[in-house]
Structures are given as structure tokens and as C-alpha cells.
MARDREN-717379 format. One line per field, with one value per residue: residue number from 1; residue in three letters; x, y, z of N, C-alpha, C in turn. Coordinates in Angstrom, 3 decimals. Example, Ala and Ser with C-alpha at 12.3 -4.5 7.8 and 13.67 -1.06 7.14 Angstrom:
% residues 2
resi <- 1|2 .
resn <- ala|ser .
n_east <- 13.190|12.850 .
n_north <- -5.690|-2.250 .
n_up <- 7.800|7.080 .
ca_east <- 12.300|13.670 .
ca_north <- -4.500|-1.060 .
ca_up <- 7.800|7.140 .
c_east <- 13.200|12.900 .
c_north <- -3.300|0.030 .
c_up <- 7.800|7.870 .
END
This chain:
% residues 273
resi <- 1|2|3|4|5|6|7|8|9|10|11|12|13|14|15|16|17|18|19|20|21|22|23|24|25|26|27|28|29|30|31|32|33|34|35|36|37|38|39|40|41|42|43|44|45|46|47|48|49|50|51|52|53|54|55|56|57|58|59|60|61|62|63|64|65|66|67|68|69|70|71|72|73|74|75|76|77|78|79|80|81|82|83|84|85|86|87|88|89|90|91|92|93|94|95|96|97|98|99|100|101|102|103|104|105|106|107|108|109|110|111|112|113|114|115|116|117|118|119|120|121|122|123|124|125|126|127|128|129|130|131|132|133|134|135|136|137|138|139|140|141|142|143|144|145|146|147|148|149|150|151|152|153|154|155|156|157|158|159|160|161|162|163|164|165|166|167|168|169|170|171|172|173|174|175|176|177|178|179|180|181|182|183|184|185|186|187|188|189|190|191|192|193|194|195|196|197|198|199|200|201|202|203|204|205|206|207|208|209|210|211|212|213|214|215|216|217|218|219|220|221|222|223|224|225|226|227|228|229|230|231|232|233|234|235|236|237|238|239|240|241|242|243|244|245|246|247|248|249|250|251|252|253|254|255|256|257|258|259|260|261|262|263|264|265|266|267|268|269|270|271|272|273 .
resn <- unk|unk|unk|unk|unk|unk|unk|unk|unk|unk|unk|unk|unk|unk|unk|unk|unk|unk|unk|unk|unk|unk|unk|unk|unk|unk|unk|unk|unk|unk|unk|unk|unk|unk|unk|unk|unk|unk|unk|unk|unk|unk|unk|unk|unk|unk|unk|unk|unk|unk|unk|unk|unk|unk|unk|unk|unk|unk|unk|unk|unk|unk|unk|unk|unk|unk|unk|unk|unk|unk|unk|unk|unk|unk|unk|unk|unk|unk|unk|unk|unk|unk|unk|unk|unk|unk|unk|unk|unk|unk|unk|unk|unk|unk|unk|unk|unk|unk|unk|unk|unk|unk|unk|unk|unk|unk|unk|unk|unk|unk|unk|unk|unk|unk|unk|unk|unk|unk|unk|unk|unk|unk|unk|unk|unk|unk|unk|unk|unk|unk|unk|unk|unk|unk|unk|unk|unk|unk|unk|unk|unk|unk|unk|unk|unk|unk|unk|unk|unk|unk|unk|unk|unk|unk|unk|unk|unk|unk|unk|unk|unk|unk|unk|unk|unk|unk|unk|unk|unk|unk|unk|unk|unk|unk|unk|unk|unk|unk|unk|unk|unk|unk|unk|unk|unk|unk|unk|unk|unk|unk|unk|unk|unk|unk|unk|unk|unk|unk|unk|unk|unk|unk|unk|unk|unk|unk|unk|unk|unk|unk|unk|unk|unk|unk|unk|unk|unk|unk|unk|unk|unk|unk|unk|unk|unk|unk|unk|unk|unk|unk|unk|unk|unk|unk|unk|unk|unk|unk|unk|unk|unk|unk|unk|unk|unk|unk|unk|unk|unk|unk|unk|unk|unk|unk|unk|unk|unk|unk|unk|unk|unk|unk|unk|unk|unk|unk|unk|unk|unk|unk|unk|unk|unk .
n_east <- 60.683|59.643|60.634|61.261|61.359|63.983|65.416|65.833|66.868|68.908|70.466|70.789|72.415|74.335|75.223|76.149|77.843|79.775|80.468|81.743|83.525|84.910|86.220|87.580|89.862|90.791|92.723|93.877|95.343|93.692|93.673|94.553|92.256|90.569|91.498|90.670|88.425|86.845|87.530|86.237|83.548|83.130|82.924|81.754|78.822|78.939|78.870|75.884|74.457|74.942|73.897|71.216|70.549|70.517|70.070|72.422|73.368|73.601|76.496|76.994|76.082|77.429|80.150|79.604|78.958|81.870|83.140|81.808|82.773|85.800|85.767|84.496|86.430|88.472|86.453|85.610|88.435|89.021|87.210|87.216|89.344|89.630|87.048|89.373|90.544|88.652|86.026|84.210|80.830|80.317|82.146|80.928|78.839|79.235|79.997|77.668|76.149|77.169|77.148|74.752|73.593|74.616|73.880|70.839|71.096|71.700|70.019|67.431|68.090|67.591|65.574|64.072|61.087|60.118|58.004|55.937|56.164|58.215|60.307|59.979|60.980|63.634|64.787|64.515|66.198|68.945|69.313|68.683|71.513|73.007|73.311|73.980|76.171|77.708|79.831|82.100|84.624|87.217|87.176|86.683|88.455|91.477|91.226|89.063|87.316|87.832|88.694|86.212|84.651|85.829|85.368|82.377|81.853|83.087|81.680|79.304|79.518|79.985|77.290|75.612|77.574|76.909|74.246|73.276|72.965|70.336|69.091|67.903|69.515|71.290|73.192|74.805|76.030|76.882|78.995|80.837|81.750|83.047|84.808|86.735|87.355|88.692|90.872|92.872|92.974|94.139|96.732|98.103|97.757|99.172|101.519|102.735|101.409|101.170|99.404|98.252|96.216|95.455|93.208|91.052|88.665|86.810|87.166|85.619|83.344|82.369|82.234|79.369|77.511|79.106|78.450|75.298|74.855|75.218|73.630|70.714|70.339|70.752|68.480|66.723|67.132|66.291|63.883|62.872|64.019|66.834|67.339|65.669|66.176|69.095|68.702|67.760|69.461|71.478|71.001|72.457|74.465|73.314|72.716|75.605|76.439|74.380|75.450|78.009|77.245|76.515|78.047|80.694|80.756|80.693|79.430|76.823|75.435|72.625|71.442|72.556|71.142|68.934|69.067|69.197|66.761|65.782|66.244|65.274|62.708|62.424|63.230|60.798|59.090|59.581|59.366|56.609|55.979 .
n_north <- 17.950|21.577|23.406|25.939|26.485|24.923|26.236|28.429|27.542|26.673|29.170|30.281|28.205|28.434|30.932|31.883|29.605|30.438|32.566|32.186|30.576|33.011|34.293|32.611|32.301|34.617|34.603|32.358|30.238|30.004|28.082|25.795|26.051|24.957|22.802|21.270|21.028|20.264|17.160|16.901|17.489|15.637|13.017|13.594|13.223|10.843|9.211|10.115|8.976|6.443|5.803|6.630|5.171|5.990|4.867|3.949|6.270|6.399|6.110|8.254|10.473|10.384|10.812|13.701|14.636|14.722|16.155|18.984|18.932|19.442|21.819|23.499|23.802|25.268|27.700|28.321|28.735|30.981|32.809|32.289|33.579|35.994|37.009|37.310|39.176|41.597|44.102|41.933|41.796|43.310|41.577|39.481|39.827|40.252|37.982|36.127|37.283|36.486|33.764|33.628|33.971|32.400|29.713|30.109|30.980|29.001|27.201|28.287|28.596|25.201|25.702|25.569|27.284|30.237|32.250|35.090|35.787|34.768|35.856|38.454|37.870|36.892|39.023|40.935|39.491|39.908|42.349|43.009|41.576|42.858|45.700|45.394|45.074|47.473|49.250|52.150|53.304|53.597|52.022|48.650|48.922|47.210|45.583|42.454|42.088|41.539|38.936|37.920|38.058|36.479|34.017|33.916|33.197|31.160|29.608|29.331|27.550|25.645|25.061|24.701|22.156|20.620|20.443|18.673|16.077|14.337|11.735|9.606|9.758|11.810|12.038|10.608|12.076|14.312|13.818|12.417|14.782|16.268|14.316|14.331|17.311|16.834|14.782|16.356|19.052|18.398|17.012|19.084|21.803|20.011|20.104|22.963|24.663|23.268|21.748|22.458|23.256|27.257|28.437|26.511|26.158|28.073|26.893|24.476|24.813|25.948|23.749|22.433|24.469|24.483|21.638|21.378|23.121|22.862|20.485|21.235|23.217|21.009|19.799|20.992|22.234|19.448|19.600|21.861|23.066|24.252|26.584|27.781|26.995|27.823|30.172|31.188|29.854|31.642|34.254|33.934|35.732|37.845|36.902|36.547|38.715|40.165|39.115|39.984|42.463|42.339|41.237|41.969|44.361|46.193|48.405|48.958|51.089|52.763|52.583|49.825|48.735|48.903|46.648|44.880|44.784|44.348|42.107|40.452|40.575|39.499|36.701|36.013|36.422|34.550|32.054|31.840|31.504 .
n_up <- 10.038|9.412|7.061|6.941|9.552|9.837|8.660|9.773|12.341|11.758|11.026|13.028|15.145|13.261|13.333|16.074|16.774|15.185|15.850|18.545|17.522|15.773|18.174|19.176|16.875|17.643|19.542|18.993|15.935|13.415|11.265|13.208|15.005|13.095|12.807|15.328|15.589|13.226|13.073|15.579|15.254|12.705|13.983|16.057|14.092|13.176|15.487|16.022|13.894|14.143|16.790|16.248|14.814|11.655|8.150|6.105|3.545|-0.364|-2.209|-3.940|-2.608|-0.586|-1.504|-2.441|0.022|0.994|-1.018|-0.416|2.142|1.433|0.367|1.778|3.967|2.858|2.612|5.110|6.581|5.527|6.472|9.117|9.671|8.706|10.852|12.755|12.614|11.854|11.655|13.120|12.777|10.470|8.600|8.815|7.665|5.431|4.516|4.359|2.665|0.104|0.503|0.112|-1.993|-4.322|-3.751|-3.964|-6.809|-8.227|-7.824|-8.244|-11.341|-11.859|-11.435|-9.778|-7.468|-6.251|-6.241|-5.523|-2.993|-2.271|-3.751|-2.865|-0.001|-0.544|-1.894|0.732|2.749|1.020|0.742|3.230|4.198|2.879|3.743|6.200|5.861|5.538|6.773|8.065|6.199|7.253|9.446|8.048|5.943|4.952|6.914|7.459|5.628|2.598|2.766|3.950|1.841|0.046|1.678|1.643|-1.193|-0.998|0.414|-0.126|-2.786|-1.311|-0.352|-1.888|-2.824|-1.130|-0.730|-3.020|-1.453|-1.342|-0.144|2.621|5.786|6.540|7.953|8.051|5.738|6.269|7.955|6.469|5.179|6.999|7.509|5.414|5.476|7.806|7.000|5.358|6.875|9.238|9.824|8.022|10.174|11.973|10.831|10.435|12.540|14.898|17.030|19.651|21.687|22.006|23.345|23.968|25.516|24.339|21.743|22.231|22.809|20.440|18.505|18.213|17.517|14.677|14.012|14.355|12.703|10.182|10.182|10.213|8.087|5.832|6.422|5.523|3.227|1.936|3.030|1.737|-0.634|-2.156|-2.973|-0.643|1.741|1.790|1.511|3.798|5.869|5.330|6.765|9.200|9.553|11.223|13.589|14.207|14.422|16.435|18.513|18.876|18.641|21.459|23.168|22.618|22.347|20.193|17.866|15.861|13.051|12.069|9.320|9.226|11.811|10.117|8.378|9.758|10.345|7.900|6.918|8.581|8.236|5.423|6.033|7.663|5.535|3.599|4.817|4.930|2.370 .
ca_east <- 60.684|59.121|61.820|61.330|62.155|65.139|66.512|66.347|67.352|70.449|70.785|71.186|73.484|75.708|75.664|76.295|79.304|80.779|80.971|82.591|85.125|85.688|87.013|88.841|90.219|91.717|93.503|94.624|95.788|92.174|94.101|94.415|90.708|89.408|91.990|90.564|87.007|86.180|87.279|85.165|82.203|82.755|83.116|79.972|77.866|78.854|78.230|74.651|73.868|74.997|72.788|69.750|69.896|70.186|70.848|73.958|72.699|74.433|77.754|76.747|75.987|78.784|81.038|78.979|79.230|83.168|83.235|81.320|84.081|86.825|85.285|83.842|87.660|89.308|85.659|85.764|89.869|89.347|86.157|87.990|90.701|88.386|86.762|90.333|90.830|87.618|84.998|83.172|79.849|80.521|82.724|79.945|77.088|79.516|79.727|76.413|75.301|77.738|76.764|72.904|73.391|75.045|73.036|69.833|71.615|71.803|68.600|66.667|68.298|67.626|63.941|62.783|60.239|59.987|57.009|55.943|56.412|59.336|61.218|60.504|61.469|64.825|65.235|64.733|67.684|70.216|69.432|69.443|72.408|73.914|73.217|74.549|77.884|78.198|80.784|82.835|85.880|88.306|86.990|86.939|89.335|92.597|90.756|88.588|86.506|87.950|88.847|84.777|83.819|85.892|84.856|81.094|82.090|83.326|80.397|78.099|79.700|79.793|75.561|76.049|77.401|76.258|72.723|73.257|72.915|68.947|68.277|68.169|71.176|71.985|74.207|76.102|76.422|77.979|79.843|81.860|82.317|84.293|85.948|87.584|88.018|90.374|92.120|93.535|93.646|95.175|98.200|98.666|97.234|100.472|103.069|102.813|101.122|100.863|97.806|98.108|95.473|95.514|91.546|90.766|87.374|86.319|87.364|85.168|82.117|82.073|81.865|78.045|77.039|78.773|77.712|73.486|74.264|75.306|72.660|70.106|70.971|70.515|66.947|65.404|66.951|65.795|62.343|62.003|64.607|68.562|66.936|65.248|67.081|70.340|68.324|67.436|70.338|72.461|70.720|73.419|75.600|73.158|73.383|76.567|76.174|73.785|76.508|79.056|77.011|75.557|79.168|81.878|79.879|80.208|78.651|75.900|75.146|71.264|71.854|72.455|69.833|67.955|69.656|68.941|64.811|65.562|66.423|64.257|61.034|62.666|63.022|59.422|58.306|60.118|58.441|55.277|56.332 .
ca_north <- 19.323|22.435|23.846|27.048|26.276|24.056|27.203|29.603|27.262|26.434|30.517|30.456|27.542|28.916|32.261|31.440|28.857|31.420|33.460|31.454|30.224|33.857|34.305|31.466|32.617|35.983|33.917|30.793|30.200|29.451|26.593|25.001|25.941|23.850|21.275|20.685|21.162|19.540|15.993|15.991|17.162|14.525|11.612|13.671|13.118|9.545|8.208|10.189|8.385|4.652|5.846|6.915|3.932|5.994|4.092|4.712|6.838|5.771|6.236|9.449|11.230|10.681|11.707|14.907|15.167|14.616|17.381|19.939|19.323|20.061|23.061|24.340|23.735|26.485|28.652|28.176|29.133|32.127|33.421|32.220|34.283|37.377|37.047|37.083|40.583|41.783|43.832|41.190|42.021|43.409|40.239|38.179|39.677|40.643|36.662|35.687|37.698|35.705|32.602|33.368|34.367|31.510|28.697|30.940|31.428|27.531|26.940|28.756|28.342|24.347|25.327|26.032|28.229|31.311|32.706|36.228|36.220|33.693|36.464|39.589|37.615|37.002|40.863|41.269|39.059|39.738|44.057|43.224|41.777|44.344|46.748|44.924|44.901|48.582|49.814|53.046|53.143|53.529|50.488|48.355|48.860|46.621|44.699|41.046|42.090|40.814|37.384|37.391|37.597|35.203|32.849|33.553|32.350|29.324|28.510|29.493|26.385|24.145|24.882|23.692|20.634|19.644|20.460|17.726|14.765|14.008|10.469|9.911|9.496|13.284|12.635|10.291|12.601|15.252|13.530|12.267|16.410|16.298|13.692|14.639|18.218|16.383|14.157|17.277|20.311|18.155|16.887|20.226|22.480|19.753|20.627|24.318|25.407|22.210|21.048|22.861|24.899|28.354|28.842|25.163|26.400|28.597|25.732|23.196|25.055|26.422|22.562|22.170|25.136|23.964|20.586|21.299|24.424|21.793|19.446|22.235|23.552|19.891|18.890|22.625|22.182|18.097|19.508|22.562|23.197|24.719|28.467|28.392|26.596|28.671|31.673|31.126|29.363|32.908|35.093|33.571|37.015|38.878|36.247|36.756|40.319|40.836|38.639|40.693|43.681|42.609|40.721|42.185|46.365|46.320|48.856|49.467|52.522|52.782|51.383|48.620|48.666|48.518|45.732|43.807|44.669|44.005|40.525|39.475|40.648|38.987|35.388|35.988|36.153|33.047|31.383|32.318|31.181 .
ca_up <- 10.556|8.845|5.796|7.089|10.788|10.010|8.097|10.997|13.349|10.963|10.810|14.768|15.542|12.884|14.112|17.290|16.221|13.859|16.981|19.416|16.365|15.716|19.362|19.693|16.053|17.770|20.285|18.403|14.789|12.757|10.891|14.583|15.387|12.423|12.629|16.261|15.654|12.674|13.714|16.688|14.170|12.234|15.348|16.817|13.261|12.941|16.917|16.400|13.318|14.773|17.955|15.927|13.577|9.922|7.222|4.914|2.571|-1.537|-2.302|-4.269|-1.420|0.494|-2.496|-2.493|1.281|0.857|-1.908|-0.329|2.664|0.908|-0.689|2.525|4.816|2.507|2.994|6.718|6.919|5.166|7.173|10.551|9.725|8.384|11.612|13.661|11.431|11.965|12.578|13.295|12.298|9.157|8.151|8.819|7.067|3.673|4.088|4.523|1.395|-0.809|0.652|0.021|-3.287|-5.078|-3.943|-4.793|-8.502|-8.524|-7.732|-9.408|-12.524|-11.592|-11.989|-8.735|-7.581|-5.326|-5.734|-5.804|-1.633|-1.874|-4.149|-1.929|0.831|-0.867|-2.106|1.719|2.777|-0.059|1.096|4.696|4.426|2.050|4.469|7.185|5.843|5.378|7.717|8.147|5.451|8.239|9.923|7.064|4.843|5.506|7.793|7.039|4.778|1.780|2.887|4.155|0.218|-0.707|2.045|1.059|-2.645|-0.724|1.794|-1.325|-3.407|0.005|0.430|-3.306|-2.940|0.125|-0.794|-3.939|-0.809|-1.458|0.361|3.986|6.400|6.318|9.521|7.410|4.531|7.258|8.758|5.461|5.182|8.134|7.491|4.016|5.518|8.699|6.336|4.846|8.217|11.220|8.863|7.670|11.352|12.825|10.445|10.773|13.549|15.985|17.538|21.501|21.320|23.375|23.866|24.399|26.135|22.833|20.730|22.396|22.853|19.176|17.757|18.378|16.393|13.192|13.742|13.948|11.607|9.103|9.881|10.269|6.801|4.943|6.696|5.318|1.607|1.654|2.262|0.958|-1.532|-2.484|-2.885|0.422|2.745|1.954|2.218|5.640|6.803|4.962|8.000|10.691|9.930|12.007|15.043|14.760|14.954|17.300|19.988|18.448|20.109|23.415|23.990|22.499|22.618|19.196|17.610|14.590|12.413|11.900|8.480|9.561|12.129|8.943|7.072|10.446|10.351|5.822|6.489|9.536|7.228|4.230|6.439|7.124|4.002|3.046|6.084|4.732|1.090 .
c_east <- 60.383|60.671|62.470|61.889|63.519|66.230|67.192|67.137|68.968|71.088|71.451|71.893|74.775|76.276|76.257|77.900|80.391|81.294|82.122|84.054|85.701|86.233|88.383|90.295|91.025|92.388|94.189|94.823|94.188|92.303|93.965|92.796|89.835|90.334|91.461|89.297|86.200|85.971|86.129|83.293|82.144|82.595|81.541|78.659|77.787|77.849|76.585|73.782|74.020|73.767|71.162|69.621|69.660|70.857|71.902|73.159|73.856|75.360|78.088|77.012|77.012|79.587|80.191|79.368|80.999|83.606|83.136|82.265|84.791|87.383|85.701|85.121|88.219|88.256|86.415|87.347|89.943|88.379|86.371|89.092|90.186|87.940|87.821|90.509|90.040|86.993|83.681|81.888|80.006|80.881|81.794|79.065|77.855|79.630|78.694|75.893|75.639|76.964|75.337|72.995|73.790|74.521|71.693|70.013|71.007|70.769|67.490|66.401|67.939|66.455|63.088|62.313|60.177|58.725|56.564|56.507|57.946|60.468|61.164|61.030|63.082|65.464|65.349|65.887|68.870|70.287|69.752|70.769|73.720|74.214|74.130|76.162|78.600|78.758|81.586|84.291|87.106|88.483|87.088|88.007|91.164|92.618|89.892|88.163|86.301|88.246|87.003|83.960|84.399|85.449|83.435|81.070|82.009|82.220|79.147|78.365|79.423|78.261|75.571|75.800|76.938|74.432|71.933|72.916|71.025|68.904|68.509|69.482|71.789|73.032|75.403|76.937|77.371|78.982|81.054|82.695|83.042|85.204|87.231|87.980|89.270|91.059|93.212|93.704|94.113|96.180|99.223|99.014|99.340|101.314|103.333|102.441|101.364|99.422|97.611|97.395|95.481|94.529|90.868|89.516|86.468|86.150|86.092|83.836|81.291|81.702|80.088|77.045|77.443|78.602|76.175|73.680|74.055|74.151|70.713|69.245|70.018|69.198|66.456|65.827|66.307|64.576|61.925|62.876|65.998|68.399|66.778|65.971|68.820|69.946|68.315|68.567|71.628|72.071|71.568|74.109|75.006|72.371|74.508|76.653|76.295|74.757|77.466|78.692|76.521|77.158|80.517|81.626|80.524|79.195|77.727|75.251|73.229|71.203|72.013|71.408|69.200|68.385|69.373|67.052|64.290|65.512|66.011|62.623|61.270|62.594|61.834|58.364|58.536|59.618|57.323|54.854|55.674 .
c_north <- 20.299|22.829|24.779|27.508|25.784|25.447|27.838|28.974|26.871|28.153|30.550|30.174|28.120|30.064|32.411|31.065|29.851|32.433|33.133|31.289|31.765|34.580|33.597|31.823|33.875|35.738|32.828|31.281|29.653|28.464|25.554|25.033|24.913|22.550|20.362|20.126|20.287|17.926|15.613|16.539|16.367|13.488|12.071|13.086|11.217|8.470|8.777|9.683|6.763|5.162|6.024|5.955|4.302|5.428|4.869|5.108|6.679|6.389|8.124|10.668|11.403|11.515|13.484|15.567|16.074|16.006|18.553|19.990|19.904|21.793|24.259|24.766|25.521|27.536|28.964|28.763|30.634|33.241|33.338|33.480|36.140|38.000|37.732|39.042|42.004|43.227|42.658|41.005|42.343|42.193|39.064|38.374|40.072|38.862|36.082|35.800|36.726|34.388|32.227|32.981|33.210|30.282|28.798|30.963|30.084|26.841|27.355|28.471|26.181|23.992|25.478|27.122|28.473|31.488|34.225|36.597|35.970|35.385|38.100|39.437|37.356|37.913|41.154|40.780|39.434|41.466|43.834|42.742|42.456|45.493|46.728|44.999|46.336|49.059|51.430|52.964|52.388|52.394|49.026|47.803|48.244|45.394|42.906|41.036|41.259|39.763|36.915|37.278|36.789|34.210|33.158|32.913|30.743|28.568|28.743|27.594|25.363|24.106|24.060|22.483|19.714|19.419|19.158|16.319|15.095|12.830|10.765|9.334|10.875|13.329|12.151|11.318|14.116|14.938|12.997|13.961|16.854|15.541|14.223|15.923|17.924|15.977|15.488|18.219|19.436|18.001|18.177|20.766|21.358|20.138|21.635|24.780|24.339|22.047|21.258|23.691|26.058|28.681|27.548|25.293|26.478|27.524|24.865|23.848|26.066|24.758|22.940|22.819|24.708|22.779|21.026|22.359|23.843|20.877|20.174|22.778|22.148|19.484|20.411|22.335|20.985|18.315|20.604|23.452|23.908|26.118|28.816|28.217|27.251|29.919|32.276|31.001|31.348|33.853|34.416|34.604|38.020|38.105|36.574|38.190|40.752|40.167|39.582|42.365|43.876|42.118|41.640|44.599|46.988|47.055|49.247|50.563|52.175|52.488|50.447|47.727|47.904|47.439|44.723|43.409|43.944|42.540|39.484|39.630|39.620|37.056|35.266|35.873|34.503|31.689|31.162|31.852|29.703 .
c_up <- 9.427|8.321|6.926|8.465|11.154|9.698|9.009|11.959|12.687|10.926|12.537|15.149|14.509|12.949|15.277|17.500|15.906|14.872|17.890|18.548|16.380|16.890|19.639|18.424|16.536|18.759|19.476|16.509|14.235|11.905|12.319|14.789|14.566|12.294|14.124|16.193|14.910|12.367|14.466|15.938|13.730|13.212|15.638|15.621|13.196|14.419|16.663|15.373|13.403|15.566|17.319|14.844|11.854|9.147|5.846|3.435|0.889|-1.590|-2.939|-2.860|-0.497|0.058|-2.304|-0.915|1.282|-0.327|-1.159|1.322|2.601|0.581|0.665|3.841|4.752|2.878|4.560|7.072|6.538|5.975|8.361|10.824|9.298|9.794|12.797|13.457|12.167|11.148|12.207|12.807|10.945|8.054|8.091|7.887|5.106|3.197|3.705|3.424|0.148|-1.063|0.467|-1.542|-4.504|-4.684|-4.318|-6.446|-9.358|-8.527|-8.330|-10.640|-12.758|-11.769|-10.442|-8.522|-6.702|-5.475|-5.345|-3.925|-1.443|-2.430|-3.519|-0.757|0.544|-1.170|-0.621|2.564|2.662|0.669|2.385|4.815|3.615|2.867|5.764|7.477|5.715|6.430|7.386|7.242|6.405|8.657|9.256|6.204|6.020|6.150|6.880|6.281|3.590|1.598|3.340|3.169|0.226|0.148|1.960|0.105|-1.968|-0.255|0.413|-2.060|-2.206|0.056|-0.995|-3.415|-1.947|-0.026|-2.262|-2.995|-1.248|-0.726|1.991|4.587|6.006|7.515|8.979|6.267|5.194|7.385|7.610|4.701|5.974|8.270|6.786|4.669|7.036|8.443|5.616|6.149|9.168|10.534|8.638|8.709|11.776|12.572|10.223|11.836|15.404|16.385|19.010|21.458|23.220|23.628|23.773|24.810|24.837|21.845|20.956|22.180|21.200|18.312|17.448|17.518|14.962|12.918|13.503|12.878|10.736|9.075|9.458|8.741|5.988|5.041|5.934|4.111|1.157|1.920|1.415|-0.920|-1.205|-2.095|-1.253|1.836|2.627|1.843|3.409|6.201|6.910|6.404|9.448|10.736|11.290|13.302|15.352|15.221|16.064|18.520|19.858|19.123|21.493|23.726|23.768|22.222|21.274|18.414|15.671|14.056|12.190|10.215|8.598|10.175|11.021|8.251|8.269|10.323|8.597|6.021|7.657|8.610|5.921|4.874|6.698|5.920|3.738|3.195|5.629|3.494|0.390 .
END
């Protein structure tokens, strides 16, 4: 599949996901949401790599998978819970930027190459979603915000290490990311919160997105690189968004507007790259 397609479509399902989770997140405990969720990600990555026949990709890779788990649990808890906070939109796209920006850093410096298009398409990104995140003080302040940087830091290191798997069997190399992050949240999710969830619907129908976001994600950096494929995939804040204003009437300052038109021209470029 084309880099550049895998990205967006990894931008979508995890926009999407991130949505649903952050629903189910303002009903339920967001320790419970990922202690439910990310089991049946992992079960779903494994049965679809028995069914499609990929082979176990080296021990490396797994470890890497299993890392970038770990990493990505505490991201994911703190951006669930950001989300629960909200506003919504905002929380997403002050994430998104984080999460562009530090696998871009990593990459780069790694020796890869943008390209005079590649790097206005990334100035267009990193602004749209700068812009994106600008909110009203009032609104703001108190609220998710600052748990949605630090879980960008986090999902920045998780594109990281997850983007270290190189061979094939990327379903396996998931699916050992869900593992390592259930051996640690249901244990815990039981002995504090329990495991009954109160949006059982929300819950179920949010899996799917961060399963393909994840898989999404890994096929666009395995062809086209670390920089680009977490560039692309970073534009899921303003999926989440834009649900965040047709569903929940959510509203956007014309700034923003603009930080949505900054970082659909900037994934174009990239596209184009």
C-alpha cells in the first residue's frame, strides 16, 4: 500500500477511535477503557495474523513491539483522561502536534530525507496543528490540556519504538504491543477500578480504530519512513475534531478553521513528496 495512503488512513481510524474512547472515557474510568480494549486488540492482531498466514517476524521486533506498548499504555491513559477533561478538540490536536514532532526529530536526525516539498508539508502540519489547539483561556485552562502534551511526548516515543519493527509480520509486532500493555492495565484496571464497564457499547466500537490506526501507522513508516508516516498518521486530532463538531456541536474559532485547511495542505504536500 502507498506510504502516503497508509498514513491518512492511519490519521482516520485513529481519529475516529480516539473519539469513541474519548466518550466512553467521560462515562467510564479510562484505566477500565484500556484495560478492556487493549486485550481484544491484541487477540484481534494475533487471530488476523494466524488467518493471513504472516510469518513471526525476529525476536527484535517483538521486543520493540513490547516496548513501544508499555510506553504507549501510560500515553494512551493520560490522553483518555485529557479527553474525559476536555475540550475535546483542542486536547487532541495539542496531542497530535507532540506526537508529530518527536518521531520527525528522530528521523531526520537518523538521516532521512524530506525534501524541499516533504519539509513545507511538515511546517504545514506542525502550524495546522498549532493552530488547532488554540482555544479560549477560559476554556482551556484547568481542563485536559496539559495531560494532552504529556500524552503527545508519550505517543511521540511509542511511533518511536514501534516504528524500530522493520521485517514483515507487522500484525505480530502489534499485537505483542498489546499484549505487554494488558499484562500490566487489567491487573491493575481490576484492583482499583474493576473491570464492569458502564459504556460497554463505546468501549467495543472504539477497539477497531486503535487496532488499523496501529497497523495503518506501521505499513506507511515500513515503506516510506519514521518522518513521514508519523506525520500523516499526527493529522488524526482534526478527525477527531471535526466528530467533535458535527457530533458533540463543538465549536471552532476561525483560527482554527485555519490550522484545519494548515494541515490538510501540509498532508498534501507530503503525499506529493
Amino acid at each position: 500500500m502507498n506510504p502516503a495512503l497508509s498514513g491518512l488512513l492511519s490519521a482516520l481510524t485513529y481519529g475516529v477511535g480516539d473519539f469513541l474512547s474519548g466518550l466512553a472515557s467521560r462515562q467510564d474510568s479510562p484505566l477500565r477503557v484500556v484495560a478492556l480494549t487493549h486485550p481484544v486488540s491484541a487477540l484481534l492482531m494475533v487471530v488476523l495474523a494466524v488467518l493471513g498466514g504472516q510469518p513471526l517476524p525476529p525476536g527484535s521486533d517483538l521486543l520493540w513491539g513490547a516496548a513501544s506498548g508499555l510506553v504507549g499504555l501510560v500515553a494512551v491513559l493520560a490522553f483518555y483522561r485529557a479527553l474525559a477533561l476536555g475540550p475535546m478538540g483542542a486536547v487532541s490536536v495539542a496531542t497530535g502536534a507532540l506526537s508529530a514532532a518527536v518521531p520527525v526529530a528522530v528521523g531526520v536526525l537518523g538521516g532521512e530525507v524530506l525534501g524541499l516539498w516533504g519539509w513545507l508539508g511538515a511546517l504545514g502540519v506542525l502550524l495546522g496543528t498549532g493552530l488547532l489547539s488554540l482555544s479560549p483561556r477560559h476554556e482551556a485552562a484547568g481542563h485536559g490540556v496539559p495531560l494532552g502534551l504529556l500524552a503527545g511526548v508519550g505517543f511521540g516515543c511509542f511511533f518511536v519504538l514501534l516504528g524500530q519493527a522493520k521485517a514483515p509480520g507487522v500484525l505480530w509486532t502489534l499485537g505483542a504491543a498489546r499484549v505487554a500493555s494488558s499484562l500490566l492495565v487489567v491487573p491493575l484496571a481490576a484492583h482499583l477500578v474493576g473491570l464492569r464497564p458502564r459504556a460497554p457499547r463505546l468501549i467495543a466500537v472504539s477497539v477497531p480504530g486503535d487496532a488499523l490506526g496501529n497497523l495503518f501507522y506501521l505499513l506507511s513508516v515500513q515503506g516510506g519512513g519514521l518522518a513521514i508516516g508519523a506525520l500523516l498518521s499526527s493529522l488524526y486530532p482534526a478527525f477527531t475534531t471535526l466528530c467533535a463538531v458535527t457530533l458533540l456541536r463543538e465549536h471552532l474559532r476561525p483560527v482554527q478553521w485555519a490550522g484545519v485547511g494548515a494541515a490538510l495542505l501540509g498532508a498534501a504536500l507530503l503525499a506529493a513528496n
